[in-house]
PQR file of N, CA, C, O and H, with PARSE charges and radii, in Angstrom:
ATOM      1  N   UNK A   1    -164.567 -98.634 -19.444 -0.4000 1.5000
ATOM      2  CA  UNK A   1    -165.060 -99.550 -18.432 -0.0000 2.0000
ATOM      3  C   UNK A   1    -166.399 -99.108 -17.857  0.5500 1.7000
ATOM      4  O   UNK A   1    -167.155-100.039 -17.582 -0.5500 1.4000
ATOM      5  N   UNK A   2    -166.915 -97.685 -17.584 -0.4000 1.5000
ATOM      6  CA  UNK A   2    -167.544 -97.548 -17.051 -0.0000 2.0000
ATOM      7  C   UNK A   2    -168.796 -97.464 -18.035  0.5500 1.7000
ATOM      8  O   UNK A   2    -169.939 -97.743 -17.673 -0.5500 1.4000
ATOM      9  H   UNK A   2    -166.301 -96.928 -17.808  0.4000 1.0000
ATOM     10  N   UNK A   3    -168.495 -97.099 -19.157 -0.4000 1.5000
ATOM     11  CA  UNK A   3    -169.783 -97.106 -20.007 -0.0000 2.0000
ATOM     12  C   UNK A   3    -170.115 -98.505 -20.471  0.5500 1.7000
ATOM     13  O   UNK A   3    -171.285 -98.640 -20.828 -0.5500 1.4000
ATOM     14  H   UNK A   3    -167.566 -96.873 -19.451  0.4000 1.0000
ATOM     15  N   UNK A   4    -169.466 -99.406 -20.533 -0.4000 1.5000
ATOM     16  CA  UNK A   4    -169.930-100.558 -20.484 -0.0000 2.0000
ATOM     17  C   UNK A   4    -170.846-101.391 -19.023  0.5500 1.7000
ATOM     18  O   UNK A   4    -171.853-102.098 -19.061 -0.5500 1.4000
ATOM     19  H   UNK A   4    -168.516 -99.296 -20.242  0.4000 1.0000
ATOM     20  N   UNK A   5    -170.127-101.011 -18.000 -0.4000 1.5000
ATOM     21  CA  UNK A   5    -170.605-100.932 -17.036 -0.0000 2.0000
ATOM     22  C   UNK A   5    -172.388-100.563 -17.135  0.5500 1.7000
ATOM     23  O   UNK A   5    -173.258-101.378 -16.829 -0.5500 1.4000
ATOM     24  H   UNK A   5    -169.309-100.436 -17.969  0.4000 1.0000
ATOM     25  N   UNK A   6    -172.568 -99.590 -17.479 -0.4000 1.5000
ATOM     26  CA  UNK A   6    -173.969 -98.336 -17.199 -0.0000 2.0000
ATOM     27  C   UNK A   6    -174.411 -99.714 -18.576  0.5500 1.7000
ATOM     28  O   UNK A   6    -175.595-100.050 -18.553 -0.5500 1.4000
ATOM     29  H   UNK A   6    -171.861 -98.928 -17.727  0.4000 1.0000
ATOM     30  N   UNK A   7    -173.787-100.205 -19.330 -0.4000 1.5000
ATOM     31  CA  UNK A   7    -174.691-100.831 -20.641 -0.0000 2.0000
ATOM     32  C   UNK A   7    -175.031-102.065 -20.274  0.5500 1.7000
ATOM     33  O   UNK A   7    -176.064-102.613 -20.660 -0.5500 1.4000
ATOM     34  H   UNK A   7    -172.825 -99.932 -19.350  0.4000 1.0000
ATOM     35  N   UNK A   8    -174.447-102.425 -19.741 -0.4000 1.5000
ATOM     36  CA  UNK A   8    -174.697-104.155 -19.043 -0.0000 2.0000
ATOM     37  C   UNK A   8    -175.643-103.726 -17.795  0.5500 1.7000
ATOM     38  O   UNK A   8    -176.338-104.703 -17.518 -0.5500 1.4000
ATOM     39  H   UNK A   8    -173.608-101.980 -19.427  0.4000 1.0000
ATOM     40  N   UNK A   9    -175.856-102.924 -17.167 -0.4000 1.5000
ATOM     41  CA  UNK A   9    -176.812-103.218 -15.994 -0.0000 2.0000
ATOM     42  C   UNK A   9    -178.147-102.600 -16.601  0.5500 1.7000
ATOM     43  O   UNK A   9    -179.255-102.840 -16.122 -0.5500 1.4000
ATOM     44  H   UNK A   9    -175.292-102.130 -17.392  0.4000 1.0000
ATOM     45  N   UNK A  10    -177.858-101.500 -18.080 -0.4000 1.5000
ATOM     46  CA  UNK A  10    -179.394-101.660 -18.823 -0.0000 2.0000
ATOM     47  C   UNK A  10    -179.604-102.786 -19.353  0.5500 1.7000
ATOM     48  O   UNK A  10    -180.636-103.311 -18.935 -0.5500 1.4000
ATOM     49  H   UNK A  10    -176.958-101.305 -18.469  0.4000 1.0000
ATOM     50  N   UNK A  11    -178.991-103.430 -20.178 -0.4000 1.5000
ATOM     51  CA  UNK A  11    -179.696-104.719 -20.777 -0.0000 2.0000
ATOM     52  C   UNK A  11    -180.115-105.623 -19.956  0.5500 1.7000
ATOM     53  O   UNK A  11    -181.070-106.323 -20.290 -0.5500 1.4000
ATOM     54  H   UNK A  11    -178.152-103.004 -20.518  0.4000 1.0000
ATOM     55  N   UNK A  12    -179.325-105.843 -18.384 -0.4000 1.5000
ATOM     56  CA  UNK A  12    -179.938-106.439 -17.344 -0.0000 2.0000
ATOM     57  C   UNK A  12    -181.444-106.290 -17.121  0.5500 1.7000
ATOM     58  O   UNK A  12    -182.378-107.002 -17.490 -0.5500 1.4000
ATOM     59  H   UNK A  12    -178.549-105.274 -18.112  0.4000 1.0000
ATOM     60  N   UNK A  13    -181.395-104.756 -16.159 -0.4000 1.5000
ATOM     61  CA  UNK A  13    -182.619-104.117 -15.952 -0.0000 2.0000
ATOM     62  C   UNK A  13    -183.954-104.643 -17.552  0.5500 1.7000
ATOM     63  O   UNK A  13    -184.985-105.283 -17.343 -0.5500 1.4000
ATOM     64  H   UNK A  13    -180.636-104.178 -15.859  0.4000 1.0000
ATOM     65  N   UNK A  14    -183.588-104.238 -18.718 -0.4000 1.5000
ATOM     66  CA  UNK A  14    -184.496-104.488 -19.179 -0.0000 2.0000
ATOM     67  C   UNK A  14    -184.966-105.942 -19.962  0.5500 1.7000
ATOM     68  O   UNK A  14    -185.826-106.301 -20.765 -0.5500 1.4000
ATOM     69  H   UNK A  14    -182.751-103.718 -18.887  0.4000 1.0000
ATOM     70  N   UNK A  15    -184.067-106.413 -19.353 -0.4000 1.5000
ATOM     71  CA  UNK A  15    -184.368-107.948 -19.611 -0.0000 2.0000
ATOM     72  C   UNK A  15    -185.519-108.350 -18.349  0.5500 1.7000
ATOM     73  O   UNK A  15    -186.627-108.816 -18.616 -0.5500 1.4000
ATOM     74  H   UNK A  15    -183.368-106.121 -18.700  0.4000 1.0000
ATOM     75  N   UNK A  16    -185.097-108.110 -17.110 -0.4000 1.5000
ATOM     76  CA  UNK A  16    -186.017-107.996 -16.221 -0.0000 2.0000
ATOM     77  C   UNK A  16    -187.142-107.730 -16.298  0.5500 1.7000
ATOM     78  O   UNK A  16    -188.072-108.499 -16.054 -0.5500 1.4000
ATOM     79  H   UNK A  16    -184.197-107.731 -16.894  0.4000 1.0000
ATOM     80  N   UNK A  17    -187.222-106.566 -16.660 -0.4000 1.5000
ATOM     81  CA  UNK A  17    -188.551-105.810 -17.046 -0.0000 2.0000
ATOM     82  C   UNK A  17    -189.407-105.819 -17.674  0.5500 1.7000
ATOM     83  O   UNK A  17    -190.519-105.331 -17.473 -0.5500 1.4000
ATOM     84  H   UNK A  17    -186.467-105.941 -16.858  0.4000 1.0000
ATOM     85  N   UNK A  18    -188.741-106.769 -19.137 -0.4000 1.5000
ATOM     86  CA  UNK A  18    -189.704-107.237 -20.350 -0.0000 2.0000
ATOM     87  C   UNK A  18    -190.137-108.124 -19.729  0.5500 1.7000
ATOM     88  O   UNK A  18    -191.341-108.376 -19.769 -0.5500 1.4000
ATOM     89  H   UNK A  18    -187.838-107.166 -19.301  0.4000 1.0000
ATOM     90  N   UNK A  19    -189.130-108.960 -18.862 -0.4000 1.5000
ATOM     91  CA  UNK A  19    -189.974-109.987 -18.575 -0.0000 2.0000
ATOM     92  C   UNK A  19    -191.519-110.373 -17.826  0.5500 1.7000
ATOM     93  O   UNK A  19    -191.877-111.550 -17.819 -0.5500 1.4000
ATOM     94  H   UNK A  19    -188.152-108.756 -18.829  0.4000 1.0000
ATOM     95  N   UNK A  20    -192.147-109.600 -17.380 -0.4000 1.5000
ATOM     96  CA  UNK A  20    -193.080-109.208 -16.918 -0.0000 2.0000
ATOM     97  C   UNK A  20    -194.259-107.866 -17.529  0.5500 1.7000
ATOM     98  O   UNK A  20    -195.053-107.227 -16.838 -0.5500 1.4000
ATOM     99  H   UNK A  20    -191.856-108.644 -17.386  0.4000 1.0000
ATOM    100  N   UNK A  21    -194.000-107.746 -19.112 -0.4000 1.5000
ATOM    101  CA  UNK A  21    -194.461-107.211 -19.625 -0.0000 2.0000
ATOM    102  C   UNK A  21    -194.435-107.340 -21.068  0.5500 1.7000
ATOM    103  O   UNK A  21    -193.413-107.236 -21.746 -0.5500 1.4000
ATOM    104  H   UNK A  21    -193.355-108.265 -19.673  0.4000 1.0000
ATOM    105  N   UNK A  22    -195.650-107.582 -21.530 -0.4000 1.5000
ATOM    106  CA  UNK A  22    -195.652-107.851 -23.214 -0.0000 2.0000
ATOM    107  C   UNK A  22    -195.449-106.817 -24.136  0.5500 1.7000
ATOM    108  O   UNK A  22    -195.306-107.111 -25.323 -0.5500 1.4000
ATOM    109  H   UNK A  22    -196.481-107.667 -20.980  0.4000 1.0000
ATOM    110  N   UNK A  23    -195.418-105.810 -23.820 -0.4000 1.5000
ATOM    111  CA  UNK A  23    -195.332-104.290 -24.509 -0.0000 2.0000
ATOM    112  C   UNK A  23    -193.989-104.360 -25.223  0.5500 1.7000
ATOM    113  O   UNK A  23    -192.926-104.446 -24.608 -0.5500 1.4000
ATOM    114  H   UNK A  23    -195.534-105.570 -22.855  0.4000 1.0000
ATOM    115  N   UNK A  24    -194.128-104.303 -27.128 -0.4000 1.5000
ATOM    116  CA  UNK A  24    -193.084-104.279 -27.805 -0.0000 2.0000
ATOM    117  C   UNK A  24    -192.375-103.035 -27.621  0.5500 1.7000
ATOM    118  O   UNK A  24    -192.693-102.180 -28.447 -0.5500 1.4000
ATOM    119  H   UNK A  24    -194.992-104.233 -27.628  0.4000 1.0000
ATOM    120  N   UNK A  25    -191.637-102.741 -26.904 -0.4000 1.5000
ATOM    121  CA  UNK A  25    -190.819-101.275 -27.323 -0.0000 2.0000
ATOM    122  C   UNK A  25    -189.760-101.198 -27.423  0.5500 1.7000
ATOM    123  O   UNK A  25    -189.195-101.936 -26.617 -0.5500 1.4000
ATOM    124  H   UNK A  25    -191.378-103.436 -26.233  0.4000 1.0000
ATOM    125  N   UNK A  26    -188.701-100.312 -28.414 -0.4000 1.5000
ATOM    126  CA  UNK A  26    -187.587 -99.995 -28.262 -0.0000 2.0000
ATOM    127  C   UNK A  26    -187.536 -99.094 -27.576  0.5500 1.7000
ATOM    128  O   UNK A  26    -188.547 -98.391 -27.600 -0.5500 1.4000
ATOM    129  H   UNK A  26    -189.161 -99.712 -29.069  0.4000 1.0000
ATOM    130  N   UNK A  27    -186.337 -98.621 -26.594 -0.4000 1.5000
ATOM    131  CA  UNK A  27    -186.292 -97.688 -25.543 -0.0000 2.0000
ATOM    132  C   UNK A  27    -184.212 -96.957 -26.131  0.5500 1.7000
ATOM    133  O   UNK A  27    -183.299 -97.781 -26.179 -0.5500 1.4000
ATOM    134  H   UNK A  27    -185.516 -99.191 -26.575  0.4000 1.0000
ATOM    135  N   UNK A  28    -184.129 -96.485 -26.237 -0.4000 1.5000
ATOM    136  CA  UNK A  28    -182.987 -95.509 -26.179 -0.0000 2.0000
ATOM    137  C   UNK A  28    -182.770 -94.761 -25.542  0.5500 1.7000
ATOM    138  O   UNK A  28    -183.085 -93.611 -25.848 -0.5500 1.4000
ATOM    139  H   UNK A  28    -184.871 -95.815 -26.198  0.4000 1.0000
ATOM    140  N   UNK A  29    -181.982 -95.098 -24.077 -0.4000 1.5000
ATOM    141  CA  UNK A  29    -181.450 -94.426 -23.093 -0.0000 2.0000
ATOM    142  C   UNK A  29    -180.065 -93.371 -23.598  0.5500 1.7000
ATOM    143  O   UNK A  29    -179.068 -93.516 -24.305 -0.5500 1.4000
ATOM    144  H   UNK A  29    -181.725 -96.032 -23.829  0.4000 1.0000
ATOM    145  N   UNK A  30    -180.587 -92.423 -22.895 -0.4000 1.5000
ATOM    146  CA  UNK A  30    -179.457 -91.318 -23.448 -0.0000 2.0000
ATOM    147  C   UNK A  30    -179.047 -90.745 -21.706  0.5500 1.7000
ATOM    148  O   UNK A  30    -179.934 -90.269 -20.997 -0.5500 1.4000
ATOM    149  H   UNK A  30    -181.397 -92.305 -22.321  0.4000 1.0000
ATOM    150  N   UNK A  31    -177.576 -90.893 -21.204 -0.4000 1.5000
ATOM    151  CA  UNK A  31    -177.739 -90.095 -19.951 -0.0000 2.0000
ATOM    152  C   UNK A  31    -176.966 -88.740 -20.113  0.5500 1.7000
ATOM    153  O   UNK A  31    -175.962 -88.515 -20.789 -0.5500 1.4000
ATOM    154  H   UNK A  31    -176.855 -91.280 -21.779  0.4000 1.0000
ATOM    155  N   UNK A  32    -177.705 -87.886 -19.303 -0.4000 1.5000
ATOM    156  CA  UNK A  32    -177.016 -86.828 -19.223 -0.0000 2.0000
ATOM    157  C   UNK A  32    -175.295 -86.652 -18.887  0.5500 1.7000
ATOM    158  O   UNK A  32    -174.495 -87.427 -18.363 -0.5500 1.4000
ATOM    159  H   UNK A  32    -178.520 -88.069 -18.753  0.4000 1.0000
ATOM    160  N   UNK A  33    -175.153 -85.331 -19.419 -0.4000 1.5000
ATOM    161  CA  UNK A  33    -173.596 -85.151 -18.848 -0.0000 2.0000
ATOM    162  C   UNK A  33    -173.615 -84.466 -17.607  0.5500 1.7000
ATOM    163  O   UNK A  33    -174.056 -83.331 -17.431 -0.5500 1.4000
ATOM    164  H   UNK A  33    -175.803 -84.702 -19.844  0.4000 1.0000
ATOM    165  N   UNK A  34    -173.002 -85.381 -16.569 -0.4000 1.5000
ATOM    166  CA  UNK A  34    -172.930 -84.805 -15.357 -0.0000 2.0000
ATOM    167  C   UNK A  34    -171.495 -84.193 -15.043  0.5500 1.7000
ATOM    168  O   UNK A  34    -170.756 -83.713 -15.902 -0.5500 1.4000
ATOM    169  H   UNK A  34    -172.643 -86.303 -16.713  0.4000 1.0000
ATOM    170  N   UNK A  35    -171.196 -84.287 -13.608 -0.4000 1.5000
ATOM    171  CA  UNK A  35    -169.808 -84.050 -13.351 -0.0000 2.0000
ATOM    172  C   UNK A  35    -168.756 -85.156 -13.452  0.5500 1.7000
ATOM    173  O   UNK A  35    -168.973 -86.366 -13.399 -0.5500 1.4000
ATOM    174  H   UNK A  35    -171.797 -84.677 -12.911  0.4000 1.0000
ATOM    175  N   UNK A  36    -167.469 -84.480 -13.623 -0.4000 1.5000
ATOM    176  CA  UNK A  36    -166.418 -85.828 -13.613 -0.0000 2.0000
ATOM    177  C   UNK A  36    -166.496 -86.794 -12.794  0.5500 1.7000
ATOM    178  O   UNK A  36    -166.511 -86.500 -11.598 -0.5500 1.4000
ATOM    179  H   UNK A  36    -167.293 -83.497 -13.667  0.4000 1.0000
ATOM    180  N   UNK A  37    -166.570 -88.226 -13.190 -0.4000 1.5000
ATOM    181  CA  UNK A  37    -166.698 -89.309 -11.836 -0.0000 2.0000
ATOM    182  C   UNK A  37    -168.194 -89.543 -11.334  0.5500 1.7000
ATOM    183  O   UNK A  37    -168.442 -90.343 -10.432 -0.5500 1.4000
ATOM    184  H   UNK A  37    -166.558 -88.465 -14.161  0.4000 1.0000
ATOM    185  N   UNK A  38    -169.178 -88.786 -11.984 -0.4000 1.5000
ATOM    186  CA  UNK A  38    -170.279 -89.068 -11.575 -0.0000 2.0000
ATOM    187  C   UNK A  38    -170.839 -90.496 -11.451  0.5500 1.7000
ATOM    188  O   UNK A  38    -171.374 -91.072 -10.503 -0.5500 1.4000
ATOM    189  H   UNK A  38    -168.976 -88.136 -12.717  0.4000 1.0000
ATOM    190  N   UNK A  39    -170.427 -91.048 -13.217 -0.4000 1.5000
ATOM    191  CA  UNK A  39    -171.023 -92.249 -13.576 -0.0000 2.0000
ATOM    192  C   UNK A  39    -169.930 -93.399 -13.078  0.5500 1.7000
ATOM    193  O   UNK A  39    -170.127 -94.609 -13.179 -0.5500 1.4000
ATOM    194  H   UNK A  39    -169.992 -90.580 -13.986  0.4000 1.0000
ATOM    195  N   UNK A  40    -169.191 -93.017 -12.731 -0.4000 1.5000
ATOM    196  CA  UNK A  40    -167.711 -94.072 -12.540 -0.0000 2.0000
ATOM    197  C   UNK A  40    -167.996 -94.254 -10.754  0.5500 1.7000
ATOM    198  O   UNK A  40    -167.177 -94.846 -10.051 -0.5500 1.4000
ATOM    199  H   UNK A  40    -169.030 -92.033 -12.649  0.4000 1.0000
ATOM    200  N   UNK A  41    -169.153 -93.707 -10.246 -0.4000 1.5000
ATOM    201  CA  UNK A  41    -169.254 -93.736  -8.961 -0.0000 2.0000
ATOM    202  C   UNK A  41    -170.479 -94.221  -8.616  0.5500 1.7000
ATOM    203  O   UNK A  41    -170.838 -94.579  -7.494 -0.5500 1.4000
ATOM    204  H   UNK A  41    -169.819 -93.226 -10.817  0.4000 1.0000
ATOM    205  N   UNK A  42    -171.347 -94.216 -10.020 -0.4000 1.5000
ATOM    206  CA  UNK A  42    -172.693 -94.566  -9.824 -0.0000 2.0000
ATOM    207  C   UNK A  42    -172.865 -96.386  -9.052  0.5500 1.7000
ATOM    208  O   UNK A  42    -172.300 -97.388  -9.491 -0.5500 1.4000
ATOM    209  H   UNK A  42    -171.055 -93.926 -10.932  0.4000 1.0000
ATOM    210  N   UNK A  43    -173.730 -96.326  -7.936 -0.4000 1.5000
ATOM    211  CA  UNK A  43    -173.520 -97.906  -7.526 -0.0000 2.0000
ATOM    212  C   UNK A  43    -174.983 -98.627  -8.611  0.5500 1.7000
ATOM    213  O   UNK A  43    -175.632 -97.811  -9.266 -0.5500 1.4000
ATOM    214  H   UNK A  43    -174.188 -95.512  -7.579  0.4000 1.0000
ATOM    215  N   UNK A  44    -175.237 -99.639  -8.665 -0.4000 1.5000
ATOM    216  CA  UNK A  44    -176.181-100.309  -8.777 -0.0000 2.0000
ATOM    217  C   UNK A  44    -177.221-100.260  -8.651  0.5500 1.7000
ATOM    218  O   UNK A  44    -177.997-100.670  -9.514 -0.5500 1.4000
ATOM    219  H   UNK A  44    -174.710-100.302  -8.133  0.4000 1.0000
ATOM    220  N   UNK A  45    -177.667 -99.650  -7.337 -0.4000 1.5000
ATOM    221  CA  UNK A  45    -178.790 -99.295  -6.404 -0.0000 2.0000
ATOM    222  C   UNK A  45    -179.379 -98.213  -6.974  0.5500 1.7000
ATOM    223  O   UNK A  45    -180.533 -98.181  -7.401 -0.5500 1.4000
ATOM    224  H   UNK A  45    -177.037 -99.316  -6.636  0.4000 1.0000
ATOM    225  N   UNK A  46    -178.604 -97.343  -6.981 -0.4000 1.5000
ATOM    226  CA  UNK A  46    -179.059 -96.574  -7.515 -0.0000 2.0000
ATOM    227  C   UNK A  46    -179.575 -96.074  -9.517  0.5500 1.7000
ATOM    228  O   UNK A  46    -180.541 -95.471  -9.985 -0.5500 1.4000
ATOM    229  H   UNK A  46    -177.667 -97.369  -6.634  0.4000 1.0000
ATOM    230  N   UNK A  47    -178.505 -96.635 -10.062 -0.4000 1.5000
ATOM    231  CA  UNK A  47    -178.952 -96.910 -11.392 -0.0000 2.0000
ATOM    232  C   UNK A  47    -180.661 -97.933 -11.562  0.5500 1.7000
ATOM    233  O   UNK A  47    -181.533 -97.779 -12.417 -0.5500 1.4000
ATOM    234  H   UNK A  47    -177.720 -97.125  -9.682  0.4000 1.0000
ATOM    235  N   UNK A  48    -180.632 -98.717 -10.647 -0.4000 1.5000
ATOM    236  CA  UNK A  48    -181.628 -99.562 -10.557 -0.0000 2.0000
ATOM    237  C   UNK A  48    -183.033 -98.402 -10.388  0.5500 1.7000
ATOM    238  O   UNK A  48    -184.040 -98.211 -11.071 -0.5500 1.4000
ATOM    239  H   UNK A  48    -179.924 -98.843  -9.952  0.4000 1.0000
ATOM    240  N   UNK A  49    -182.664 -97.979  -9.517 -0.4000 1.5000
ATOM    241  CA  UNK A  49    -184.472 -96.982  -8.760 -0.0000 2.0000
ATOM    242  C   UNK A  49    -184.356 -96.161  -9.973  0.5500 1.7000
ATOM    243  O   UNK A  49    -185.441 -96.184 -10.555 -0.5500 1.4000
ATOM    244  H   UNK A  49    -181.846 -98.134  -8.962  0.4000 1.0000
ATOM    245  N   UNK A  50    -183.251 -95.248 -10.765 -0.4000 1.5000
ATOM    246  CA  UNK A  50    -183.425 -94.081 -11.534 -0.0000 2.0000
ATOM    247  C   UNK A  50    -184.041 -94.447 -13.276  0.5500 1.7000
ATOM    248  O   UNK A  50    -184.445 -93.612 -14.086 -0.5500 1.4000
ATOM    249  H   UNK A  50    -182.370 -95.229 -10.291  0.4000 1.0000
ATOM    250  N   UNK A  51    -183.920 -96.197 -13.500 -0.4000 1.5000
ATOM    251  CA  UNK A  51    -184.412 -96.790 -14.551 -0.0000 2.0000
ATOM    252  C   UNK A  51    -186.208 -97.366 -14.042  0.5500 1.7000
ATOM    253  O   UNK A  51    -187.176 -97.329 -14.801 -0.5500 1.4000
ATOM    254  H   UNK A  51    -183.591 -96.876 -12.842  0.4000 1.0000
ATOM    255  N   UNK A  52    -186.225 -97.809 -12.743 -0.4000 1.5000
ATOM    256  CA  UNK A  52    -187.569 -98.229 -12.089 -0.0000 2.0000
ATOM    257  C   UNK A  52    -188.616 -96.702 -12.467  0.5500 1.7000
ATOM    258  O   UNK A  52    -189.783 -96.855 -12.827 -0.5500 1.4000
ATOM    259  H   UNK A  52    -185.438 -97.840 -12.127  0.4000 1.0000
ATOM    260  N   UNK A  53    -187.967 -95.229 -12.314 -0.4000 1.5000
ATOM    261  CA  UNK A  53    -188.629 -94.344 -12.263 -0.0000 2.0000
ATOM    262  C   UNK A  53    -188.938 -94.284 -13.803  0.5500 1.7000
ATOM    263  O   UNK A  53    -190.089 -94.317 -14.238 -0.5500 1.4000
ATOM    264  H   UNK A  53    -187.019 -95.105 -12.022  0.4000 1.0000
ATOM    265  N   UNK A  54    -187.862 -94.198 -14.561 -0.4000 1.5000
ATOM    266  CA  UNK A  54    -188.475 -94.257 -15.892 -0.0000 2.0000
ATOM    267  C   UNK A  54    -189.342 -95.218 -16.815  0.5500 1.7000
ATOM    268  O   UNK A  54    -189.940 -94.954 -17.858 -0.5500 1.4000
ATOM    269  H   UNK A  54    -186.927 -94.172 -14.208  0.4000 1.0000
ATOM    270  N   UNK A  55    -189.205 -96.650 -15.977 -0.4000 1.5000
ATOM    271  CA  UNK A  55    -190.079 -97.472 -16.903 -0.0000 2.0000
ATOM    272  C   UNK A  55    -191.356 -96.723 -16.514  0.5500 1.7000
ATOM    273  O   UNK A  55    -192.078 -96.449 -17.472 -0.5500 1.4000
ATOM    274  H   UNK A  55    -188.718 -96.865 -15.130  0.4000 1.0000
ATOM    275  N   UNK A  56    -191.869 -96.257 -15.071 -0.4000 1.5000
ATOM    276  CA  UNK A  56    -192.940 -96.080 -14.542 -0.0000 2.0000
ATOM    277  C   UNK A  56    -193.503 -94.542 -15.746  0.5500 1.7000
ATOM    278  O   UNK A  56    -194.650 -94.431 -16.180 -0.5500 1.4000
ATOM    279  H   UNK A  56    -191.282 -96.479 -14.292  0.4000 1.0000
ATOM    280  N   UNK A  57    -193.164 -94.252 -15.835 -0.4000 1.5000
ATOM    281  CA  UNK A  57    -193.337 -92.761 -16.633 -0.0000 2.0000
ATOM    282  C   UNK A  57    -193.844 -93.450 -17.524  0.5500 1.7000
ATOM    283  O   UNK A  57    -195.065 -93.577 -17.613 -0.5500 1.4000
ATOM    284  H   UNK A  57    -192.233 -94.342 -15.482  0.4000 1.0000
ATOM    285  N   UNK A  58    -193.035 -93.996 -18.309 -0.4000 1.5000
ATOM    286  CA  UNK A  58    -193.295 -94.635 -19.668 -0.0000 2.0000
ATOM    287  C   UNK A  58    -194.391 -95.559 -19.750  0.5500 1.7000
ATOM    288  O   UNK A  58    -195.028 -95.564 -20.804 -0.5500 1.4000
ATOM    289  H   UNK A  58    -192.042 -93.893 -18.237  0.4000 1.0000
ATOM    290  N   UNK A  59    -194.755 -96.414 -18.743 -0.4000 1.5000
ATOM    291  CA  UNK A  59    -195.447 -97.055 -18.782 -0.0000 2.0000
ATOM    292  C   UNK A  59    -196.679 -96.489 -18.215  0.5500 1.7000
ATOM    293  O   UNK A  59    -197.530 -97.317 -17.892 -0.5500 1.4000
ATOM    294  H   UNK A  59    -194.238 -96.410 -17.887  0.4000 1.0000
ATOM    295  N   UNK A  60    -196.995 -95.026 -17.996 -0.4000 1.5000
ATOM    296  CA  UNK A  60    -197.742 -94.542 -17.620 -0.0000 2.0000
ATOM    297  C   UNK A  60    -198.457 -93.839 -18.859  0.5500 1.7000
ATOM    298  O   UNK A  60    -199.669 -93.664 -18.990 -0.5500 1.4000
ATOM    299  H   UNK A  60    -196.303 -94.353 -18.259  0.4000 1.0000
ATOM    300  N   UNK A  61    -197.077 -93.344 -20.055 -0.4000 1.5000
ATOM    301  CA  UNK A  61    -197.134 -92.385 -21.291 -0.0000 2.0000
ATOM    302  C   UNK A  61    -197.899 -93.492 -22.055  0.5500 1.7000
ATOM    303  O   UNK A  61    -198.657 -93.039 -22.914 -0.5500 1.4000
ATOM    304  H   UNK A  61    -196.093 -93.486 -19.949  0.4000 1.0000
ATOM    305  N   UNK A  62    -197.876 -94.812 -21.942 -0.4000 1.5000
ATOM    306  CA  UNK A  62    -197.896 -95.854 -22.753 -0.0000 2.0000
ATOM    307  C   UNK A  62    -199.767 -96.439 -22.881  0.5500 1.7000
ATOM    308  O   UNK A  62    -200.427 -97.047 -23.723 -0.5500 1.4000
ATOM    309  H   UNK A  62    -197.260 -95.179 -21.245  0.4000 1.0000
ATOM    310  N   UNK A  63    -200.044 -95.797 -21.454 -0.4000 1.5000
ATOM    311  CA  UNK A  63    -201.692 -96.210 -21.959 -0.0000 2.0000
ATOM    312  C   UNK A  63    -202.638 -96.028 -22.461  0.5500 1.7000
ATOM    313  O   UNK A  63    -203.531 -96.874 -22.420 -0.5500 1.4000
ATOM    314  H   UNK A  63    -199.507 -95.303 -20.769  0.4000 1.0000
TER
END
């Protein structure tokens, strides 16, 4: 449940995101292993800002 969870609010997020950007890329998110319950606790909000930080990187690596 929960890794589906974390997979549906990426394809969200980057549906969003393309949308406002023409840049062809494939992206392969890999998350770390944290502690038990980490990701089963993760809210929205926060998955949201910790993917916002990485498009920004990337789209920084990207020019």
């Amino acid at each position: 449940m929960t890794r589906n969870r974390i997979k549906r609010w990426g394809r969200e997020f980057m549906r969003r995101w393309s949308d406002g950007h023409s840049s062809d890329v494939d992206l392969n998110v890999i998350l770390k292993r944290k502690e038990p319950g980490f990701y089963k606790g993760l809210e929205y909000k926060d998955f949201n800002v910790a993917m916002e930080k990485m498009v920004a990187k990337l789209s920084r690596q990207l020019r």
